[in-house]
C-alpha positions in Angstrom: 116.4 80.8 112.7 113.1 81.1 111.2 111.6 79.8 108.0 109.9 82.4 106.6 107.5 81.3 103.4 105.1 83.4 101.4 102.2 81.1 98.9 99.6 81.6 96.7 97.1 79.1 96.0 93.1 78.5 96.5 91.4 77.5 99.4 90.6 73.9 99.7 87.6 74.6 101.6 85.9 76.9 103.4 87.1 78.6 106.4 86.3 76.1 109.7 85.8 78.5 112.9 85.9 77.3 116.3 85.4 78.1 120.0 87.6 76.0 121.9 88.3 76.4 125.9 86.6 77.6 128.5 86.4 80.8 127.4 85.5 79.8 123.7 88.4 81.0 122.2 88.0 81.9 118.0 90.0 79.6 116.2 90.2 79.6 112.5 91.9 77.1 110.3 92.5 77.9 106.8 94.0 75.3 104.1 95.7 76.5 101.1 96.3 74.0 98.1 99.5 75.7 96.1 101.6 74.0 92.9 104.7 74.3 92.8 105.3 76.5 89.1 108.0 77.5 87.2 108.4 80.3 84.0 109.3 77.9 81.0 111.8 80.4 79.2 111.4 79.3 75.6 107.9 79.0 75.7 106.9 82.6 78.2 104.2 80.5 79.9 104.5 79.1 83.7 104.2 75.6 84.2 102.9 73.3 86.6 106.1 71.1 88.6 104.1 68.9 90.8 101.6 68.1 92.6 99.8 70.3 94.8 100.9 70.9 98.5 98.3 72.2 101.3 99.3 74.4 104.1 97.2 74.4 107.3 96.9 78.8 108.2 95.7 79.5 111.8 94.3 82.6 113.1 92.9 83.5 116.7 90.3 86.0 118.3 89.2 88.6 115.7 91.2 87.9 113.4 89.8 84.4 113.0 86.2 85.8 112.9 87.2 88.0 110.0 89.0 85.3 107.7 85.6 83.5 108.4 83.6 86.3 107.1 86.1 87.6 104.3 87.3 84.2 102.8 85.3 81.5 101.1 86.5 77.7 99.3 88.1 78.6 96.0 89.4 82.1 96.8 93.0 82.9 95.8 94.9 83.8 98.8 98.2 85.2 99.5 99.7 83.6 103.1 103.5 84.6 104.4 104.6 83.5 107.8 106.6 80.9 109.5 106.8 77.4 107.9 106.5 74.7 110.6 106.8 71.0 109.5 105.2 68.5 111.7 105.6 65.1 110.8 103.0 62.4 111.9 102.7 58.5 111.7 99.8 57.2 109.5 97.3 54.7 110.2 99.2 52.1 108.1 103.1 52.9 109.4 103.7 55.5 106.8 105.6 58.9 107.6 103.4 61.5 106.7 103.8 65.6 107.5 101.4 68.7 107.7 102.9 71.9 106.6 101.6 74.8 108.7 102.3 78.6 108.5 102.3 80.0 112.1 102.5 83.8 112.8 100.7 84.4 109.0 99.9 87.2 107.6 96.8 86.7 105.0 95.0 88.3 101.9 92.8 87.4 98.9 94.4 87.9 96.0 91.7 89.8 93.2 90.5 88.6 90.6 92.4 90.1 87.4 90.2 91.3 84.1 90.3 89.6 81.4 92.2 90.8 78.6 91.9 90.8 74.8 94.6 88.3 73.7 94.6 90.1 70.4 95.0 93.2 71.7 98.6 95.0 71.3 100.4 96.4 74.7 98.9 99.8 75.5 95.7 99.1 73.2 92.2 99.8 74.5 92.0 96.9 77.3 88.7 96.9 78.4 88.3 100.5 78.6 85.2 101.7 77.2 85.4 104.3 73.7 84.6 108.0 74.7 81.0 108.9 74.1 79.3 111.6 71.8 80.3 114.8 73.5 83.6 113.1 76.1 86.4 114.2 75.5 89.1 112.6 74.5 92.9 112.8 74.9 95.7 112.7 72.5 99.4 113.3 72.5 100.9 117.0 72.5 101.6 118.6 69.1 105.0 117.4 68.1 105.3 114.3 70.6 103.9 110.8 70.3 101.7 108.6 72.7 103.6 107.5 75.6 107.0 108.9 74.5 107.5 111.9 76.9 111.1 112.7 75.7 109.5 114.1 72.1 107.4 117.2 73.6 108.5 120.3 71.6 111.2 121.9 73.6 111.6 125.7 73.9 113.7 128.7 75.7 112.4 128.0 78.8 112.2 124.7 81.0 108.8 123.4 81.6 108.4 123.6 85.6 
């Protein structure tokens, strides 16, 4: 049985590519910092339950030297794969573990606009005003904006 994960967190660094055997394989490691979150009900807002955990991403070949060139520290990136747990004795006797995704599949998450916080749902969101001489679209005669089930109705269907 596998453990399949998928995160979302920043990059704690930047990629780190290497060339290791005889035939200088392309290794890249990625590590992905991720709190644990939870949607708070009452309040609508997600909050923060914990402290962050890092997960170790591997890639080989090409696809190491293109997480190299794509991804950079701080980057918001989306990792699904298998969750391996390796557990490891520290340097003063304490049990310590590395989480690692194996088999990943990786993206960078974009960057979303910034909204008006004052502005209602549906409201110009960052959408520039039509110019002198653009048109400009309203709603059909007899209907409203965004309610498609008021357009005048007649004899015939519309299609």
């Amino acid at each position: 049985m596998s453990n399949t994960i998928t995160i979302t967190g920043n990059l704690g660094k930047d990629p780190e590519l290497k060339y290791v055997g005889a035939n200088g394989l392309p290794v890249c490691e990625l590590s992905i910092g991720a709190t644990p979150r939870k949607l708070n009900k009452t309040t609508n807002e997600w909050e923060n339950r914990g402290a962050p955990q890092w997960y170790r991403v591997t890639a080989f070949e090409n696809e190491a030297e293109a997480w190299t060139e794509a991804f950079s520290k701080g980057d918001k990136i989306t990792a699904t794969g298998t969750l391996v747990v390796e557990e490891y004795t520290t340097k003063d006797g304490r049990d310590g573990y590395t989480l690692t995704i194996v088999n990943a599949t990786v993206g960078k998450v974009p960057h979303a606009q910034k909204q008006p916080q004052n502005a209602p749902y549906g409201a110009n969101r960052g959408t520039p005003a039509p110019q002198h001489g653009q048109a400009s679209f309203s709603a059909p005669q007899g209907g409203t904006v965004g309610d498609p089930w008021s357009a005048p109705q007649g004899d015939r269907p519309p299609f």
